[in-house]
C-alpha positions in Angstrom: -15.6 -0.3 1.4 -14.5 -0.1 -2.3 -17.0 0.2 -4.8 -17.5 -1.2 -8.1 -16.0 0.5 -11.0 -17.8 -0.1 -14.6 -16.6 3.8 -16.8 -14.7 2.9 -19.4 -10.5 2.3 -18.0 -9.2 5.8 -18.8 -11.9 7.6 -17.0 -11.9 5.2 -14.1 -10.7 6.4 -11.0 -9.3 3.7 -9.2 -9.6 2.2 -5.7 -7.0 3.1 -3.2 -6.3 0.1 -1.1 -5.3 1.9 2.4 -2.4 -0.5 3.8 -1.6 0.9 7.3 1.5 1.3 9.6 2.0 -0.7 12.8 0.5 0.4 16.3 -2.2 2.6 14.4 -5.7 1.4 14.8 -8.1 2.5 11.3 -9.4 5.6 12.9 -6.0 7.3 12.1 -6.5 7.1 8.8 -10.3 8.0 8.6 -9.3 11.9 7.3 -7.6 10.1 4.4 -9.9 7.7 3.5 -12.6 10.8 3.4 -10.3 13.1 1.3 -9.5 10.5 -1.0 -13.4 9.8 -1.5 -13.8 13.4 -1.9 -11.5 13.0 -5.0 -13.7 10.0 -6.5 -12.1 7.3 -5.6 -13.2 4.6 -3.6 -11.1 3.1 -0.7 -11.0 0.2 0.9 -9.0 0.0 4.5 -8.1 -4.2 5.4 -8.2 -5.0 9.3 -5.0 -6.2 10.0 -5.1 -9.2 12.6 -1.5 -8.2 14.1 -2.5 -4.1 14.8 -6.0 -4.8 15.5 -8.2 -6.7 18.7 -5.6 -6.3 21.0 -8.3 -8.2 23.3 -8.3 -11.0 21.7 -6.7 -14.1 22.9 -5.1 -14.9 19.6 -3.7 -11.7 19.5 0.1 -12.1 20.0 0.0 -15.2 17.8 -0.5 -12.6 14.6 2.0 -11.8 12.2 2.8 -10.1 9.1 2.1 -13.3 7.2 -1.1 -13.1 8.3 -1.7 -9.0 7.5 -0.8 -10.0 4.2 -3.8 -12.9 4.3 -5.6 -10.1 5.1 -4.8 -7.3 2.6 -4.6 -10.0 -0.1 -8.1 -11.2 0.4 -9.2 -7.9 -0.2 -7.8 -7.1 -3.4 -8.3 -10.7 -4.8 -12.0 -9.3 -4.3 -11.5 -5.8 -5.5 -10.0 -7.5 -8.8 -11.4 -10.9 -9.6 -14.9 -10.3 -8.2 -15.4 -6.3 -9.2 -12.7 -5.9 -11.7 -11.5 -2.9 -10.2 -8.1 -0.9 -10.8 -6.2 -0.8 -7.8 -3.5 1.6 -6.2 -2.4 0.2 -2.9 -1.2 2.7 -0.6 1.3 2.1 2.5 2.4 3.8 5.5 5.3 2.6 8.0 5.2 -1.4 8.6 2.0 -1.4 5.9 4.9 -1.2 3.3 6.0 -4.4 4.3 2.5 -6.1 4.3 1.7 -4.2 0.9 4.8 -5.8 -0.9 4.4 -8.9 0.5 0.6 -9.1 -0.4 0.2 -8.3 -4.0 0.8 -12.0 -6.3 1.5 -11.1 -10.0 -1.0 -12.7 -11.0 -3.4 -9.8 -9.7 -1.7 -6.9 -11.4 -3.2 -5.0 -14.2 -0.5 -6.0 -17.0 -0.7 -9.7 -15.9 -4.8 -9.8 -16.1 -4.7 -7.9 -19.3 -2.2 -10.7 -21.3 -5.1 -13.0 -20.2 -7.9 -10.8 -21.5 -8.9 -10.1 -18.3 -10.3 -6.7 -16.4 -9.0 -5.0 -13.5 -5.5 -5.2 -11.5 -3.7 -3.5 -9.2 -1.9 -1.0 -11.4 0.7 1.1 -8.5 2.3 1.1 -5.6 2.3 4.3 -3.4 4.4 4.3 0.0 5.2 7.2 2.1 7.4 6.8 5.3 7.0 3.4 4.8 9.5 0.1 5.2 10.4 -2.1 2.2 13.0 -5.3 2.1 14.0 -7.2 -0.2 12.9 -11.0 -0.5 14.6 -12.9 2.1 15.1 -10.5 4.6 13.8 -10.0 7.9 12.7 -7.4 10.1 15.6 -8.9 12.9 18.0 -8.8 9.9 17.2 -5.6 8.6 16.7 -3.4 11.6 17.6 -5.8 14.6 14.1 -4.7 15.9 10.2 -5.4 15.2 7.5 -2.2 14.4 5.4 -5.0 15.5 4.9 -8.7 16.7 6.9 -10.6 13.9 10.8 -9.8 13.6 11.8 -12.9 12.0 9.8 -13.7 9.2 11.0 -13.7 6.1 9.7 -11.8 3.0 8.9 -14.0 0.2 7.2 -11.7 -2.6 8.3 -8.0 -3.9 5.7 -6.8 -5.4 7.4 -3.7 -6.1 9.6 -5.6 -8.2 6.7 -6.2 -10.7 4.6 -2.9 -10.4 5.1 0.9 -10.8 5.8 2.6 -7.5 6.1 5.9 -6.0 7.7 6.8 -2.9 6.9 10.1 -1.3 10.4 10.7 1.6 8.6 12.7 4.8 11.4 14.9 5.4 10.8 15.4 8.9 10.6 11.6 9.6 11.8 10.7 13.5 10.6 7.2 13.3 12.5 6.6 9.8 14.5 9.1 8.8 15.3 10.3 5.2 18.6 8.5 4.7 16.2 5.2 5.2 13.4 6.0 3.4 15.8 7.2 0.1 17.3 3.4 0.5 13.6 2.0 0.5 13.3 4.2 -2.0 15.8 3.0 -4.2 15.3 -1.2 -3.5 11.8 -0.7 -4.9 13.2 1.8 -8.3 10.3 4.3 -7.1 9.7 7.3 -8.7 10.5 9.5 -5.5 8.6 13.0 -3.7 9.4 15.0 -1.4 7.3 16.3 1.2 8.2 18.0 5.1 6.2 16.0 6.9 6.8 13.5 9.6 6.0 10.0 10.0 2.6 10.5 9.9 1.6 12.8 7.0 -2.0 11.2 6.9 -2.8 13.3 10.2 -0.6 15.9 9.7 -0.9 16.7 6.1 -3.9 15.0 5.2 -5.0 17.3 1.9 -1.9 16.6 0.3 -0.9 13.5 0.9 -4.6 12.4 -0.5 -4.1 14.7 -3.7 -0.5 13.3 -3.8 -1.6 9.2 -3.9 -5.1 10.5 -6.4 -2.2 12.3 -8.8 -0.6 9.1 -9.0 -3.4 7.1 -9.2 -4.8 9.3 -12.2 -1.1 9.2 -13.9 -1.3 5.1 -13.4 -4.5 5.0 -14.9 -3.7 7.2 -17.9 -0.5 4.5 -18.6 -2.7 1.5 -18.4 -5.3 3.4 -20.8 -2.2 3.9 -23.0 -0.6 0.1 -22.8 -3.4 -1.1 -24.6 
């Protein structure tokens, strides 16, 4: 679970927010959470009702709407209640629940024009799905990466925060060409790496050191907006 962060903002290291891909239970991305903590930052990884308690009665009932409940609860609490800086980091479907989650309101720049500590400062995806608002999964790709195909987004956070967008160059699941178009909708600042769709098991070290360097270069722009 995150923890609170109280060092003055441009030696705070900030939270990473772990948003995951679909048909992944947590434990996929335990090496990552543990190398990112081994960096200094704390990390905080959101149940998501729709890839989660696949025993559960309710289960097929879930939908992205309600990952985004989910990931948005936690970093209303990570910001209003422990004023933390927050990178939110998103693999595969995750990208689509990240965007989706994040309200202005809860970003760094908004909170500071109010006087106010704390925000969600960047967006990091890698191999990971983004849409405009409007569109659907059965629009965009005529299939699901999970439950919900035909909801439609309604917030792009992406289109009010920073974001970088590292393209796994081996990819099967989304190739390159995709991932440069995701790229592009959002404006990310792009990287390059050769991994597949699932760098967080495959190249765990760096992808950590990659979403901490961008972290720390997030946090040395907010330090130097104010």
């Amino acid at each position: 679970m995150a923890s609170s962060i109280t060092s003055p903002l441009s030696t705070n290291k900030a939270t990473i927010v772990i948003v995951q891909g679909s048909f992944h239970t947590p434990i996929a991305y335990k090496a990552l959470e543990e190398h990112l903590r081994s960096l200094g930052h704390p990390t905080c990884h959101p149940n998501l009702p729709s890839c989660t308690n696949i025993e559960d009665p309710t289960f097929p009932s879930k939908y992205l709407i309600d990952d985004a409940l989910a990931v948005r609860l936690e970093i209303t609490r990570l910001v209003e209640y422990e004023n933390n800086l927050v990178l939110v980091a998103m693999h595969s479907y995750g990208g689509l629940v990240g965007s989706e989650a994040i309200p202005e309101e809860l970003t760094y720049a908004h909170r500071k024009a109010r006087g106010l500590s704390g925000g969600v400062i960047h967006l990091y995806y890698f191999s990971a799905f983004i849409l405009p608002v409007g569109q659907s999964v059965l629009g965009a790709f005529g299939e699901s990466p999970n439950n919900d195909i035909r909801t439609k987004l309604s917030r792009a956070a992406y289109t009010y925060l920073p974001s970088t967008y590292l393209i796994c160059e081996n990819d099967q699941a989304a190739p390159p060409k995709y991932q440069e178009m995701f790229a592009v909708t959002a404006g990310a600042r792009i990287d390059r790496r050769s991994a597949g769709h699932s760098a967080m098991l495959s190249q765990t070290t760096l992808l950590a050191e990659k979403i901490s360097a961008a972290a720390e270069l997030a946090v040395q722009e907010a330090s130097e907006s104010m």
